[in-house]
Each structure stands twice: as structure tokens, then as C-alpha cells.
C-alpha positions in Angstrom: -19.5 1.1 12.0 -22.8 1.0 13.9 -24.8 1.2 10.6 -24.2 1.4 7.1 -23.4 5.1 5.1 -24.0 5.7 1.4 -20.5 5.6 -0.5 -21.8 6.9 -3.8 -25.2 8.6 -3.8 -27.4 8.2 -6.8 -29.1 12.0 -7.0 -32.7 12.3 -8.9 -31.4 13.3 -11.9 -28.8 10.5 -12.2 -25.8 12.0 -11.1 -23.2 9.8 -9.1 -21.5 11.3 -6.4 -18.9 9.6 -3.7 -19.7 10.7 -0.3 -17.4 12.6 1.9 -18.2 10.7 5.0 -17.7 7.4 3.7 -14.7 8.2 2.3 -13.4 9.6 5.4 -14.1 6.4 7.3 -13.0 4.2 4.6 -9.4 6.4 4.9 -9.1 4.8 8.7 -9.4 1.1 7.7 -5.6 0.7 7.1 -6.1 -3.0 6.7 -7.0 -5.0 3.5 -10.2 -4.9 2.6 -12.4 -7.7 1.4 -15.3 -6.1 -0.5 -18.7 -8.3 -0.5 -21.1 -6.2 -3.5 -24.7 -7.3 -4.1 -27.0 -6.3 -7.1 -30.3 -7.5 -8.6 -33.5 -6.1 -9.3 -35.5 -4.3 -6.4 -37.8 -5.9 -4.0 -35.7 -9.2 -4.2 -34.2 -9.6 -0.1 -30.7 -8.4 -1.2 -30.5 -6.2 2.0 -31.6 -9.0 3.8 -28.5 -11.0 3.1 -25.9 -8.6 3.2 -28.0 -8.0 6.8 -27.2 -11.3 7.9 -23.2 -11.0 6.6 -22.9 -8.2 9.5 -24.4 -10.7 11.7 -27.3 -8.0 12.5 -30.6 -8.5 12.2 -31.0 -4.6 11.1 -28.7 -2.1 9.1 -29.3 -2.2 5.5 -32.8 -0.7 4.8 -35.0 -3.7 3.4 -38.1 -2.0 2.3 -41.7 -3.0 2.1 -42.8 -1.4 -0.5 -43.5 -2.0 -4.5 -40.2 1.1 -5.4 -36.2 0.7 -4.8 -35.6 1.2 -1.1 -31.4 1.4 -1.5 -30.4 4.6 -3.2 -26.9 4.9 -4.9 -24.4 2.0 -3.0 -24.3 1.8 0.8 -21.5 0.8 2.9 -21.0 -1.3 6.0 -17.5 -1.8 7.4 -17.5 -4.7 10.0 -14.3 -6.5 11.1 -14.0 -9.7 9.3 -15.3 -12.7 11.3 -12.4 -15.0 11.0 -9.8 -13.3 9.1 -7.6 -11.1 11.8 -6.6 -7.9 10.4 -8.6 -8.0 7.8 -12.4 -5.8 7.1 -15.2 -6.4 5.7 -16.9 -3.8 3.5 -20.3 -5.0 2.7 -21.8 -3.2 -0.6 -25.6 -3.0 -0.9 -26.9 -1.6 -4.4 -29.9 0.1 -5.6 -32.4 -2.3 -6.7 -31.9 -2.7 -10.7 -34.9 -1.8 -13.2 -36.8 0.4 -11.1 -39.8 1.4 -13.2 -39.8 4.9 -11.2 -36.7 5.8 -12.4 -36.5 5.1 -16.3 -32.9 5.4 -16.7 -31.2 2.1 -17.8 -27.9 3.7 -18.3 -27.9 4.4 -14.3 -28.5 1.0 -14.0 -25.3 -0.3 -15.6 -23.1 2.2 -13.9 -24.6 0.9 -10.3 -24.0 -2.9 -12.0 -20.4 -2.2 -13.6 -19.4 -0.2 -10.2 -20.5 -3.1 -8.0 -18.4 -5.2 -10.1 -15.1 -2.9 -10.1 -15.2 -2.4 -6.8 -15.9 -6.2 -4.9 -13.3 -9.3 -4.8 -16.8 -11.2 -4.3 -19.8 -10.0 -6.6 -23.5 -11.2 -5.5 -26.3 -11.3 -8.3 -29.6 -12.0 -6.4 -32.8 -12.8 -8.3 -36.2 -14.6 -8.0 -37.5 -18.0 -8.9 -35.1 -20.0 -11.0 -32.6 -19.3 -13.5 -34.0 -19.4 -16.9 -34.3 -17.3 -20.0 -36.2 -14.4 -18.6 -33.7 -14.5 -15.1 -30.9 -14.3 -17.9 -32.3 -11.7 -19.9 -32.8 -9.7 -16.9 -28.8 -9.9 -16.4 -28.5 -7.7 -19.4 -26.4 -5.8 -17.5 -23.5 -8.0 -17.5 -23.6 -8.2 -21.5 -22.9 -4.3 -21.6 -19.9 -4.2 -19.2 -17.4 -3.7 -22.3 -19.4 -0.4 -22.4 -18.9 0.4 -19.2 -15.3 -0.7 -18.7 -12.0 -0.6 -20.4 -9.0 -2.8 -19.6 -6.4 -1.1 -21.3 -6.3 2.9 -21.9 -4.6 2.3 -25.1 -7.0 0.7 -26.5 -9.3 2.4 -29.1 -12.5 3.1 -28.5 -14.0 0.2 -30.6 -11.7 -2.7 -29.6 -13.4 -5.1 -27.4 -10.7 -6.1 -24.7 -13.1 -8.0 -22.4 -11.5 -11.2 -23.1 -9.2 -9.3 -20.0 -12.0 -8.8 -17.9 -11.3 -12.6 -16.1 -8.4 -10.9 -14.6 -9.7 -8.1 -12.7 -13.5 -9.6 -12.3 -14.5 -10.9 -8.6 -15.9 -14.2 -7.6 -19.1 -14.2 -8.9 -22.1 -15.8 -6.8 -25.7 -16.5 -7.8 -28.4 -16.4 -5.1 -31.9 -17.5 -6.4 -34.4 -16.4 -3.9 -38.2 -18.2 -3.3 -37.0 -21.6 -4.8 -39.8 -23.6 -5.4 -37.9 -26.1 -8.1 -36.5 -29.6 -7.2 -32.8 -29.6 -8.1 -32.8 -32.9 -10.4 -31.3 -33.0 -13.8 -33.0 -36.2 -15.8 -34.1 -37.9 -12.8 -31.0 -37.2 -10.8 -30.5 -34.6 -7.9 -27.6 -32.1 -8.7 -26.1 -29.2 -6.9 -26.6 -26.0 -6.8 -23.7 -25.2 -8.9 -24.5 -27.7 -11.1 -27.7 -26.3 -11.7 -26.1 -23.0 -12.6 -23.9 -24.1 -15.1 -26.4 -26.4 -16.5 -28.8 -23.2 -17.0 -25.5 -21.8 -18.3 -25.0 -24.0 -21.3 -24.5 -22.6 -24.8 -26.6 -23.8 -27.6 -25.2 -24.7 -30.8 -26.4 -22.9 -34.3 -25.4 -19.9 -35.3 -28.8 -17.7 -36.2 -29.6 -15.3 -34.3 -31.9 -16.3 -31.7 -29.2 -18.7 -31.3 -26.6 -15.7 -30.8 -29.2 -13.9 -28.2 -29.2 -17.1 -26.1 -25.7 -17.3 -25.8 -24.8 -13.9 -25.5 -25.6 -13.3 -21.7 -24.2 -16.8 -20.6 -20.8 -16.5 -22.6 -20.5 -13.3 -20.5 -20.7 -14.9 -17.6 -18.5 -17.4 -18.5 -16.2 -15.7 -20.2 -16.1 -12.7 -17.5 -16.5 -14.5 -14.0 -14.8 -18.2 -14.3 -15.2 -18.6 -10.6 -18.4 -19.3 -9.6 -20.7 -20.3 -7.3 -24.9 -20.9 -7.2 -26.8 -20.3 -4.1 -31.0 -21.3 -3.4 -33.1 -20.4 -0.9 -36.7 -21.4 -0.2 -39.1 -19.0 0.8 -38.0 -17.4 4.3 -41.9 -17.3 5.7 -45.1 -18.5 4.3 -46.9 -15.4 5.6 -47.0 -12.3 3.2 -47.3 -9.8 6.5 -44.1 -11.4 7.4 -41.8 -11.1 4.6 -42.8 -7.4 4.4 -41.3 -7.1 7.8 -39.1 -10.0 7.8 -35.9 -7.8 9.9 -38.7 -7.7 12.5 -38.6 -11.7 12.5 -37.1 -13.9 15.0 -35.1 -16.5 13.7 -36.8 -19.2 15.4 -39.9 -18.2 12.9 -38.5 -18.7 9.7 -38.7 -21.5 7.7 -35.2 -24.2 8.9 -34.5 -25.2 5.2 -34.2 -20.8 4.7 -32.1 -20.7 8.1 -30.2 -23.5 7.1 -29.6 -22.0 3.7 -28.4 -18.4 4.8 -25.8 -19.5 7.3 -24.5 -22.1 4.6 -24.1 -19.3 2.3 -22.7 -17.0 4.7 -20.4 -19.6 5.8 -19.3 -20.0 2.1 -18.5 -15.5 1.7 -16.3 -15.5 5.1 -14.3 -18.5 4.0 -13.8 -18.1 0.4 -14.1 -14.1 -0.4 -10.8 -13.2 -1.3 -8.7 -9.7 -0.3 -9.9 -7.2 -2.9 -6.3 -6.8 -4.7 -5.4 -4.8 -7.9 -3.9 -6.2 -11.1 -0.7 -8.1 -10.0 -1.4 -8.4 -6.6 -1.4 -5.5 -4.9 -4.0 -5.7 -1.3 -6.2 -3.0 -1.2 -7.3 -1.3 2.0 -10.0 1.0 3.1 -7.9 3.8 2.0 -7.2 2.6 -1.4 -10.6 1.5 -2.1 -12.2 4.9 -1.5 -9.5 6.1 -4.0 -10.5 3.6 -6.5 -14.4 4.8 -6.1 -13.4 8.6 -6.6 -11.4 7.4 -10.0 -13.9 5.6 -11.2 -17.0 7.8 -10.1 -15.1 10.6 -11.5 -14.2 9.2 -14.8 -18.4 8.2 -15.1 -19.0 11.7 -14.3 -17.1 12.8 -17.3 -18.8 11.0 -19.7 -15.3 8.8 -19.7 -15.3 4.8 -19.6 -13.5 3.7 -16.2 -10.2 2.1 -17.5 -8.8 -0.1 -15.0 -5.1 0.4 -16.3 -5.8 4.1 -15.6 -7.2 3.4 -12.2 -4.4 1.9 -11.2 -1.8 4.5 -12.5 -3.7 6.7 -10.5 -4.2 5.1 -7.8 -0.6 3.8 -7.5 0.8 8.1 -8.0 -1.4 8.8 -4.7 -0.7 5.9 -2.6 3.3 5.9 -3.2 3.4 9.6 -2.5 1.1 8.7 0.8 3.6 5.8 1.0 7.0 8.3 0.8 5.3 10.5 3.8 4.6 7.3 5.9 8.1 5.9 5.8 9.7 9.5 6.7 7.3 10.5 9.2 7.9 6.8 10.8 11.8 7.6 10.5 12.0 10.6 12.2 9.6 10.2 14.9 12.2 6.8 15.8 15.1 8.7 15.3 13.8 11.6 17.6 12.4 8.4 20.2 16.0 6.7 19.8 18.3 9.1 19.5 19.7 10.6 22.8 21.1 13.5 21.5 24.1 13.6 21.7 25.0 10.1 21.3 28.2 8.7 22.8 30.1 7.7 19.4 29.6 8.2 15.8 29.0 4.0 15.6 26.2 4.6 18.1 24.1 7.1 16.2 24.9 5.1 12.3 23.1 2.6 13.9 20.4 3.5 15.5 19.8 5.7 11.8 20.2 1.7 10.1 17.8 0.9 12.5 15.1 3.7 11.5 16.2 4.1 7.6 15.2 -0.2 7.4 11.9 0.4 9.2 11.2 3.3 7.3 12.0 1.4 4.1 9.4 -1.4 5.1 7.3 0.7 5.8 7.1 2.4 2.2 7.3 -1.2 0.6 4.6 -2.2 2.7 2.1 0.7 0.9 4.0 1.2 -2.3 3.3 -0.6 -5.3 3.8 0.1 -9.3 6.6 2.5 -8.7 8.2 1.0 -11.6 10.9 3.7 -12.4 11.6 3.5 -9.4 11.3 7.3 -8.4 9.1 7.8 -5.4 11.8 4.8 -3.9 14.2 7.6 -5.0 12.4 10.0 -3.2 12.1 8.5 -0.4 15.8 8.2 -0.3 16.5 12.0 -0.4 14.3 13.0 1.9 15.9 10.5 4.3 19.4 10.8 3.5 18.4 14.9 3.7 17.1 14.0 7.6 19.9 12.0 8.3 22.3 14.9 7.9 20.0 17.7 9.8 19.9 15.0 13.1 23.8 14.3 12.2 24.6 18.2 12.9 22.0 18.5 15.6 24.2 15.1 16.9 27.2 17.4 16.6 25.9 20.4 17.7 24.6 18.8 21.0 27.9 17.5 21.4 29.6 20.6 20.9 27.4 22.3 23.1 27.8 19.9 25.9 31.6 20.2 25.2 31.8 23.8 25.5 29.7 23.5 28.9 32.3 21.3 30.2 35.0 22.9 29.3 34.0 26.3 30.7 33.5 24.5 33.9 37.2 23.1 34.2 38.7 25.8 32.9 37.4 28.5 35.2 40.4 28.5 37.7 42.9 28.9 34.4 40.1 31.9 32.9 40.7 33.3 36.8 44.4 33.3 37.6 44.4 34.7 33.6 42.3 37.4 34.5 44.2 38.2 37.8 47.4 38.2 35.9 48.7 35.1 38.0 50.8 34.0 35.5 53.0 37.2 34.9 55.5 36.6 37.4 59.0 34.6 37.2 57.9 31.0 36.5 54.5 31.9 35.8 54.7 30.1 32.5 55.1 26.6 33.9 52.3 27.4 36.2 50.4 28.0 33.1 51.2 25.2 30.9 50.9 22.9 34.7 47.2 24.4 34.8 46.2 24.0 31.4 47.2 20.7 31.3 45.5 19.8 34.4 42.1 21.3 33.1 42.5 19.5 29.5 42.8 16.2 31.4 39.6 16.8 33.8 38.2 17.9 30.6 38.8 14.8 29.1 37.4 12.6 32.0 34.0 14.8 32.2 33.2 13.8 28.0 31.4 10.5 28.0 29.5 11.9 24.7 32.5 13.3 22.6 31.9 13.1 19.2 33.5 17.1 19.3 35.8 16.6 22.1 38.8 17.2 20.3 37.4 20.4 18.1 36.2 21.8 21.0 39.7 21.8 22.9 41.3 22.6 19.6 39.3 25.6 19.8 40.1 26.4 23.3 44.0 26.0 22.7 43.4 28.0 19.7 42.3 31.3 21.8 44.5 30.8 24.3 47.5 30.3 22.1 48.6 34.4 22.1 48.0 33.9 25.7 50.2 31.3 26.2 53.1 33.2 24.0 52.7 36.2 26.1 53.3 34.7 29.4 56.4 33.0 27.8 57.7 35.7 26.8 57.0 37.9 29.8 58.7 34.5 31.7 62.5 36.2 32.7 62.8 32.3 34.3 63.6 31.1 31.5 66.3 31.8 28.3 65.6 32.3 24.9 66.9 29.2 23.7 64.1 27.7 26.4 61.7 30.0 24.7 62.4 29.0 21.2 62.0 25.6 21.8 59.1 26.0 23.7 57.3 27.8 21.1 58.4 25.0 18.5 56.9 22.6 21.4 53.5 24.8 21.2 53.3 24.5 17.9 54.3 21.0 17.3 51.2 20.5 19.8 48.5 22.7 17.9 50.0 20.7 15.0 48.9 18.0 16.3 45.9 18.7 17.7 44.8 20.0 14.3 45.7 16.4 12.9 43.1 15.1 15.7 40.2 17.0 14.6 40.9 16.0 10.7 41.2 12.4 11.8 37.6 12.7 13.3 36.2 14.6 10.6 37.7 12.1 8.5 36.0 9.2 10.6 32.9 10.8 10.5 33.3 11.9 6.9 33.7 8.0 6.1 31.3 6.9 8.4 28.2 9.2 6.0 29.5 7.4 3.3 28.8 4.0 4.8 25.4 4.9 6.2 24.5 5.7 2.8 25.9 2.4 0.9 24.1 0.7 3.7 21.1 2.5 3.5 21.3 2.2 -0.5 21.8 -1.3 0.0 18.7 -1.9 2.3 16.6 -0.7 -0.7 18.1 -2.8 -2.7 17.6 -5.8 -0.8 14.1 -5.3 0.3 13.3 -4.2 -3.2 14.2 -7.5 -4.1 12.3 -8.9 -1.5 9.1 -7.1 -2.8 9.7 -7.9 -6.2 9.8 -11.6 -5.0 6.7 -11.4 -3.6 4.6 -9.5 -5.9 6.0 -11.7 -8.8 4.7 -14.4 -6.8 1.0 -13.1 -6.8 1.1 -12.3 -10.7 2.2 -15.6 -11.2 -0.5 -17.0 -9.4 -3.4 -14.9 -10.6 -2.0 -15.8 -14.5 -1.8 -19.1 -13.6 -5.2 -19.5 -12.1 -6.7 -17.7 -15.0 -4.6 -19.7 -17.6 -6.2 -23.0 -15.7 -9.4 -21.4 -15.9 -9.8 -20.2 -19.6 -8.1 -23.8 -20.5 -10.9 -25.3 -18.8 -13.5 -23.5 -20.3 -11.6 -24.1 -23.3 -11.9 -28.1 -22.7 -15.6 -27.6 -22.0 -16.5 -25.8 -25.0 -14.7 -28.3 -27.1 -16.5 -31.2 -25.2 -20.3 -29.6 -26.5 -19.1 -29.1 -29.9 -18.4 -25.2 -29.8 -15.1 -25.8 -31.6 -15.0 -21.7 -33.6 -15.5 -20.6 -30.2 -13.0 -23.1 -28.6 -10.4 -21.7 -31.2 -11.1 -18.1 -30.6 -10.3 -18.7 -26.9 -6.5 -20.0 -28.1 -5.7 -16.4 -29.3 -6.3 -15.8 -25.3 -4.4 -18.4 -24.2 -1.4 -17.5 -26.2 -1.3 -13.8 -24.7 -2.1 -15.5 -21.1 1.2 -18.1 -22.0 3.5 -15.1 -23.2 2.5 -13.0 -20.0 3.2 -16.0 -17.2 6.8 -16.5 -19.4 7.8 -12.7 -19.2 6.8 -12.7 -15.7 8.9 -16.0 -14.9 12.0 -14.0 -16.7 14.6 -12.3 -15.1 14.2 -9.2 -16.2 12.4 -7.5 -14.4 14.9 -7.5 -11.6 17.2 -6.3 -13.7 15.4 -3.6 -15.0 14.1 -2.4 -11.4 17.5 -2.5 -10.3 19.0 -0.5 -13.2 16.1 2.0 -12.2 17.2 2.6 -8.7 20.4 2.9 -9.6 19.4 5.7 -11.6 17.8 7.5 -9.1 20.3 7.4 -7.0 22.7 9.7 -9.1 19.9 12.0 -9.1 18.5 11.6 -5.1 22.3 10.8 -4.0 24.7 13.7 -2.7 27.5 14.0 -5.5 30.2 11.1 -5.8 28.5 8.7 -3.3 25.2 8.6 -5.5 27.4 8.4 -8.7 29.1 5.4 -7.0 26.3 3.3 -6.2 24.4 4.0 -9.3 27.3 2.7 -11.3 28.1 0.2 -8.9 24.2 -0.8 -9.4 23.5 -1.0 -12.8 26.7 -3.1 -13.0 24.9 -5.8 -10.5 21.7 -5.5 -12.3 23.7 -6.9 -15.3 24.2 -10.0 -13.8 20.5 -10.4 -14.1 
């Protein structure tokens, strides 16, 4: 992108709308996304910095004027600056608390969107952080009103205590710092400043409670986080009113020195924006997840992260089944030579395909937990497999029948001519026949029908054959007897070939199925693996971080709210032991095999499903 788009407009009257445009260009970024958001109130240099995170000196409209510049959220896709394959989307937010605008309420959506949507939240603000900073941050004290964990949840139960899970990084970026960053005559970091201005106070009444409240939110909600100052860019007022008009070499080196270190600090540490468990989200998903959630604002709904997610998950496996076939049969049609020169060749150059295809959907799919868009996937593959399996045959058969007209043109003649109705003509007919059957059989390289083919040549020339035999005064009708006997032993057996090969290739669909069953097996595993892997860590590195905060409240004498947090650890305990189970492979498995009775043509479906479930019990 040469410039940044709106992604949801803010209208006059309040209205949120996602914008087609953006959503369009989001649904080409097929990579993972890493989503950079910034909010804070207006006229505070936000635009500025997300500026300088495209490395441009212009795109996101800065402003010079006393109003909010950025209406709604804008969008800037840039390719990440040293993670390969991966995308930047940079978020720039309407300026918060804009007098013009008298609608608080807006506010908080723009706030709790910014939030749902980044893996690295930005809160910019003026001066220091103190009590009036804080109490401008209001906004993150009303996010249980503006987001719900769990959708069975009732509309009164606070499940923020969640919220640690889903949340981005959070980082604080205090603009026009004048302050020296001592603590009792001792220089501290920036991110000991911040949790120093972070503290709780101890009592109970309720100035006490109105103190807390905003920085137990930010505890409690973001538990990774990170505190950013920056001096004043320019001395001159002209200037910072025009300050994407100014050179670098003009600004103030402690400013310059500042920007880049915290620009250095969002390309290296901002995370993949992922959804619960694990999941990477790309372009495409993210525009889904701002239509969910914009939608779900619009009707006057809370946006419910669990329902995001379902949603989400029923588009992108469906999007996921179409991806894997399409990719299947555009290799089988780029593979396949039709026809191919045994059955063996074309099962598998179809394991070939059917494995991609499979990746393919794993790759995309996730939360498919019964299992039945894997199903689907499987019968509308096993459904292509037998249309290019006849097409295989039919190409054969066709080329077949060519070949076989060619060769047998001087037999089709002398028939016509009435050659063989003299004295011996017979064994100048069986001579000929034989002759053209074994040129026939030297022309087929590709003869998957050779033999039903030739049985149905014999087949029409069988009354043929009996009429010259008969009309034959060579030979005697003992001769004749057994010669017939000889013809039929012959079409006998010929009739035996073609049932042998349709018994082959009757076999050989049962095995590309098992096979192809099994490959979805296997790499179902394989995925389950993986994404168990990623749940594990993100409970883990929550566990560490509430336990933490848990050792730091108990440290400054919060002990009630030190023992309300255990509740929390419990659940976060119980969740990282059901994870570390076995189970769930056994019940994903058991689920497949389900679906396969159902997706599965008749007693090969049957057969693996049982088969299946009986291997998922050793789970």
C-alpha cells in the first residue's frame, strides 16, 4: 500500500462501518499479520509514530489543528521489516475525547476495537503519567462493557479476569517529557517508571477504590508491558504544527534517538496477531474478525470473542475446504497425463495431490473440532478422484479402440470382401485375427482397458468367427466341435482377464482411500501437535504472568486481592492439565472416524471409521 485507507469509518452520527476497499486489500495479504494499533487523545503525535513504523515521513494524516484529524481507524499494510513472510498492518485511531464530537460511548468502541484487533496495543499521551494521565485511560476500565469472553456468560458476570489471554502487548508512549526519570534519588527506566506510576494503594474507601481501579486494569488486562518517553521533537511551535514537513536532521537527537529505539523495540518484539489457542491470523482473517465485531457493535450486541472465533473459524474452514480441492485438481489436471500407463501410476500421482491438498487445508483450517469440514474435504476429493479415475479409463479406452481399429482394418476388409468364405478360410481368419490381436498388443503402452477393449472386439466378432467355421467344408464336424469349445474356452478366458483387472483396479480404490484416510489422520495429528503446543505456551506464559502479579501484590500488602487472583490461577492450572491430557487426540480421532462413515462410499467408510475409533481408544 502506497498510503493508508480507512478500515472502519466513523460516520457523523456515530455509526461504524467496515470499508469495502480495505477489506478487499486486506483479503490479498495471505500471510500472518502482525497488527501495530495506536490510541490516545487527539492532537498528541500518534500519526506521527505509526508514520515513522512505515519508515515514511508522510501517510497517516497528522493534523495541525485544535479537532481530531483521524476519522474512524485507518490502515497501512507495509511488509514487515525483518520478519519474511510476514505484514505489517499499522492501525491509526481517531483521537479520543474530541470535544466536537460529544459521544463517549464512540470513544470506547474505537478504544475496545483497537484493542481486539492488535497483537501490540499503543496508548500515546502527554507529559507524564500521573492521576489525571490515568484518569484519562478511563477507557480501559470499561472494556468488560465493551467485550465478552465467553457467550455463555450472562450478561452481568464480569469474565475480564480472561481478558490477559486474548489482550495484546500493551505499550505506553509519553510524549513532551520534561521529567527526570529518578525514583528517590535514583535514575530508573522507563518501564520502571510505569509500573512505579502503576502501584496500587492500600485502604479500602473509596477514593482509594477510584485510584486503583484504572491501574488494576491495566495490570490485570495487559501483563506484558512496556513504557516509552520522548522529549519534545522541536522547540519551535511552527514546527511541530508541520513536523512531517521536518527533516530529520532538525529534530531534537534525544527525540530521534528515542523514536528509532522504540521502533526498534515494535519490529522485534510485536508478536503474530493469533486467536485463542494459537491460530495465526492473516490479512484475510483479520478483515473477518473486523466485520464480526463491527457488526455485533452495530447491533447493539457486546463483541464476544468466543463468538468471533466460531465465526470466524465456519468461514475460514469452508474457504479452507475450497483451497485444498481447488489446489488438488488443478495438480491432478497438471500431473496427470491422461491416460496414464498403469493403475500404480495414476494412485500415485492422486497420493501425491490428495497429501498436498490436505496440507493445504490444515495449513488454513483451525477449530474444526467435530471434525466435519476435514470430512468434507474428504468427499469432495474422494468424489474427484473417481470423475479423473473414469476420465483415466475412458482416455484409455478411447485410445484403445483407436488402436485397435487401426490393426484390425485388413481383418474388417477381407470380412467385408467375404475373403474368408472359401475352403480354409477359417484358419486364414483365426491366422489374421491373431496376428492383429498381437500388433494390438505391442501398439498399448497406456493399457489400463487393453484387455476390455479386445474382449469387446472378440465379443462382435464372435458370430463372425462361427459363421466362417461353419461355412469351412475343410474341415469335419468333430474339427468344428472342438473348435467352437476352443472359442469359447478362449472368450472364457478372456472374460476372466477383464474381471481380474477390474478386480485390480477395484482394490486399488480401496487402497487410495485407506491411504488417503490415513494422510488425514497423520497430519491431523501433526496439527494437533502443533496447536497444542501454542495453547500450552500461551497458558503457560499467562500462568507465569498472573503468578507474578500474584507475588507482587502479596509483596505491597494487597493480600484480599492476592487471594482473589488464586481463584484464577486454579482455572489457569486446570486448563494447562486438560490441555497436557490425552484426550483430545482421542476425541479428534474418534470424530474423524465418524465422518468418515458419513463422507466415505459404503463399506470402505464403514471400515475405517471402525477401524478409527478403535485406534483412538488407545489414546
Amino acid at each position: 500500500m502506497e498510503k493508508p485507507i480507512c478500515l472502519i469509518e466513523n460516520s457523523a452520527s456515530g455509526d461504524l462501518h467496515v470499508n469495502q476497499k480495505a477489506l478487499e486489500i486486506l483479503s490479498e495479504v495471505q500471510q500472518p499479520v502482525i497488527v501495530v494499533a495506536i490510541v490516545g487523545l487527539y492532537r498528541t503525535g500518534k500519526s506521527y509514530l505509526m508514520n515513522k513504523l512505515a519508515r515514511k515521513q508522510k501517510g497517516f494524516s497528522l493534523g495541525s489543528t485544535v479537532e481530531s484529524h483521524t476519522k474512524g481507524i485507518w490502515m497501512w499494510c507495509v511488509p514487515h521489516p525483518i520478519k519474511q513472510d510476514h505484514t505489517l498492518v499499522l492501525l491509526d485511531t481517531e483521537g479520543l475525547g474530541d470535544v466536537n464530537k460529544g459521544d463517549e460511548k464512540n470513544d470506547c468502541w474505537i478504544f475496545a476495537l483497537a484493542v481486539l484487533l492488535s497483537s501490540m496495543f499503543v496508548y500515546n499521551s502527554m507529559g507524564t503519567i500521573d492521576q489525571n494521565a490515568l484518569d484519562k485511560l478511563h477507557y480501559v476500565t470499561e472494556l468488560t462493557e465493551c467485550i465478552k469472553v465467553k457467550s455463555c456468560n450472562s450478561k452481568d458476570e464480569d469474565d475480564s479476569f480472561h481478558f490477559s489471554r486474548f489482550f495484546p502487548a500493551f505499550v505506553w508512549t509519553v510524549r513532551d517529557f520534561i521529567l527526570e526519570l529518578k525514583l528517590d534519588g535514583h535514575p530508573i527506566t522507563e518501564n520502571e517508571y510505569l509500573e512505579h506510576a502503576l502501584q496500587l494503594r492500600p485502604g479500602y474507601g473509596a477514593k482509594v477504590q477510584k485510584y486503583n481501579f484504572p491501574r488494576q486494569c491495566i495490570r490485570s488486562y495487559f501483563p506484558s508491558r512496556k513504557c516509552f518517553v520522548f522529549e519534545r521533537p522541536v522547540s519551535c511551535v511552527e514546527k511541530l504544527r508541520k513536523l512531517e514537513e521536518v527533516s530529520e536532521n532538525e529534530l531534537e537527537t534525544s527525540f530521534v534517538k528515542q523514536a528509532k529505539e522504540f521502533c526498534h523495540y515494535v519490529f522485534e518484539t510485536a508478536k503474530t496477531k493469533t486467536l485463542h489457542g494459537g491460530h495465526n491470523v492473516t490479512g484475510t482473517l483479520l478483515g473477518n474478525l473486523a466485520v464480526t465485531y463491527v457488526d455485533a457493535i452495530r447491533s447493539g450486541a457486546v463483541p464476544c470473542l468466543e463468538n468471533a472465533v466460531v465465526a470466524l473459524a465456519q468461514i475460514e474452514n469452508s474457504a479452507a475446504v475450497r483451497q485444498a480441492h481447488e489446489h488438488y485438481m488443478k495438480e491432478m489436471e497438471r500431473l496427470v497425463k491422461f491416460p496414464t500407463a498403469t493403475i500404480e501410476e495414476f494412485s500415485e500421482l492422486h497420493a501425491v495431490c490428495g497429501k498436498e491438498a490436505i496440507q493445504v487445508f490444515m495449513n488454513r483450517s483451525f477449530k474444526d473440532d467435530d471434525r466435519t469440514h476435514q470430512g468434507e474435504l474428504m468427499r469432495v476429493i474422494n468424489l474427484s478422484y473417481e470423475n479423473f479415475r473414469q476420465k483415466n479409463e475412458q482416455e484409455s479406452a478411447n485410445l484403445c479402440t483407436k488402436v485397435i481399429t487401426d490393426v484390425s482394418k485388413t481383418l474388417e476388409e477381407r470380412i467385408t470382401m467375404g475373403y474368408y468364405s472359401k475352403s480354409g478360410g477359417y484358419r486364414c481368419f483365426i491366422e489374421d485375427q491373431e496376428k492383429m490381436i498381437k500388433d494390438y498388443k505391442a501398439s498399448i503402452v497406456k493399457g489400463i482397458k487393453l484387455e476390455d477393449v479386445l474382449n469387446d472386439f472378440l465379443k462382435e466378432k464372435e458370430i463372425i468367427a462361427q459363421t466362417i467355421l461353419l461355412a469351412d467344408n475343410t474341415l469335419t464336424e468333430k474339427e468344428k466341435q472342438i473348435e467352437a469349445e476352443r472359442i469359447k474356452a478362449e472368450a472364457t478366458q478372456q472374460e476372466m482377464k477383464v474381471m481380474e483387472k477390474n478386480q485390480e483396479a477395484l482394490q486399488q480404490m480401496v487402497v487410495d482411500q485407506e491411504r488417503s484416510y490415513q494422510e488425514n489422520v497423520q497430519q491431523l495429528m501433526e496439527k494437533m501437535e502443533v496447536d497444542r503446543g501454542k495453547l500450552l505456551e500461551e497458558q503457560k506464559r499467562v500462568l507465569a504472568q498472573k503468578l507474578k502479579e500474584q507475588e507482587t501484590l502479596l509483596k505491597s500488602g494487597f493480600d484480599e486481592q492476592a487471594d482473589r487472583m488464586e481463584a484464577q490461577i486454579r482455572d489457569l492450572r486446570r486448563d494447562l492439565d486438560q490441555t497436557q491430557s490425552s484426550s483430545w487426540l482421542s476425541d479428534a480421532l474418534d470424530a474423524l472416524g465418524t465422518v468418515a462413515t458419513c463422507f466415505l462410499p459404503g463399506i470402505v467408510g464403514k471400515g475405517i471409521g471402525l477401524a478409527t475409533k478403535l485406534f483412538s481408544r488407545l489414546f
